[in-house]
Residue, then its C-alpha position, 0 to 999 in steps of 0.5 A: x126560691x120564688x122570683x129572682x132579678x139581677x141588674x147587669x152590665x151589657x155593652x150597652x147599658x145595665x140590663x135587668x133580667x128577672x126568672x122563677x123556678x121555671x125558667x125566665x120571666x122577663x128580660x129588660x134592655x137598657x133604659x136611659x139610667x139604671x134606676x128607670x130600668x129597675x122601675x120597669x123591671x119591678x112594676x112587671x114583676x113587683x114579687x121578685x127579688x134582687x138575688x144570684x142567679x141560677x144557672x139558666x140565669x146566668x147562661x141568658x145573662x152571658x147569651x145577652x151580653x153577647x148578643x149586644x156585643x154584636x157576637x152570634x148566641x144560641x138562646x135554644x137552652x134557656x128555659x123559660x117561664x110561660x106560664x102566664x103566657x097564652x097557647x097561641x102566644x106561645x106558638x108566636x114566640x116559637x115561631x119568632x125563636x125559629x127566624x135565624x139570625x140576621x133575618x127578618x119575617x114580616x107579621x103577615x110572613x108570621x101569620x101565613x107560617x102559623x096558618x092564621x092569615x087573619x089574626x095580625x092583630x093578635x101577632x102584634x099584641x103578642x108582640x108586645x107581650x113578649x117580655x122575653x127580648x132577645x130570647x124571643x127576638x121580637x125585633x126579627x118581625x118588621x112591624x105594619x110600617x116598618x117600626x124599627x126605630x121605635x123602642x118595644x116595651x121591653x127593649x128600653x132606648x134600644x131601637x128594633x133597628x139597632x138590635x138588627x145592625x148588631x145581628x148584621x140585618x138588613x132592615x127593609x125600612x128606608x128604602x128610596x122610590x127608586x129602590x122600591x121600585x129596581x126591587x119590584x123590577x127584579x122580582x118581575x123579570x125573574 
């Protein structure tokens, strides 16, 4: 069959999902027109074509829209397709489908978790490797200076922040001096 990509309606624009015999490849939210979002789907993956999709395909499709519809979505039976992807992203990737939702880890938190303390570097660079969004919710790890209203490669105009009011998240960016400071407050009397 080779690869395989669809355009498809989400509430928040055309997304883009491309897949392989293995599994998912890529998935690409909204850009601000649906050609920019084929352009992008296509120079990631420039051997796949415009085809029906298979049913893992069709079942991310259905978790994606529902997803940004603001609805709670197991992404656990997706298979994905990982084999251009290093050991250690995996393990990052792992660990990011692990954070439930409506939370978010902080890169250090990930690094600790995945007993590697030294390598944000490499936590971030897996980060925007991810062509996995929302399979791989990326968007539930807050970035060295809070980077939520920034747009990753992979999730087109729709910022980390909206992702995470969609799940019912609290982002940590934007806290006031005084909230910083009644946080720090809190955890010292506890």
């Amino acid at each position: 069959m080779g690869r395989g990509y669809t355009i498809f309606d989400t509430a928040l624009g055309r997304c883009g999902i491309a897949w392989s015999d293995a599994g998912i490849t890529g998935v690409q939210l909204p850009e601000a027109r649906e050609i920019e979002t084929r352009r992008r789907l296509f120079r990631q993956f420039p051997d796949a074509r415009e085809q029906r999709p298979c049913s893992n395909t069709e079942l991310a499709i259905a978790g994606i829209t529902a997803t940004l519809r603001g609805q709670p979505v197991d992404f656990s039976n997706i298979a994905l397709d990982l084999s251009g992807v290093t050991p250690f992203n995996q393990r990052v990737y792992d660990a990011i489908r692990a954070i439930p939702r409506g939370e978010t880890r902080s890169a250090d938190e990930l690094a600790t978790e995945l007993h590697v303390p030294k390598a944000l570097t490499s936590i971030t660079q897996a980060l925007t490797k991810n062509t996995f969004v929302l399979i791989v919710p990326c968007h539930r790890v807050r970035d060295i200076g809070n980077g939520l209203d920034k747009p990753s490669p992979n999730s087109g105009i729709i910022s980390k922040r909206r992702l995470l009011s969609l799940e019912g998240a609290q982002p940590q960016a934007g806290l006031t001096l005084f909230d910083a400071l009644l946080a720090h407050d809190r955890r010292r009397a506890s």
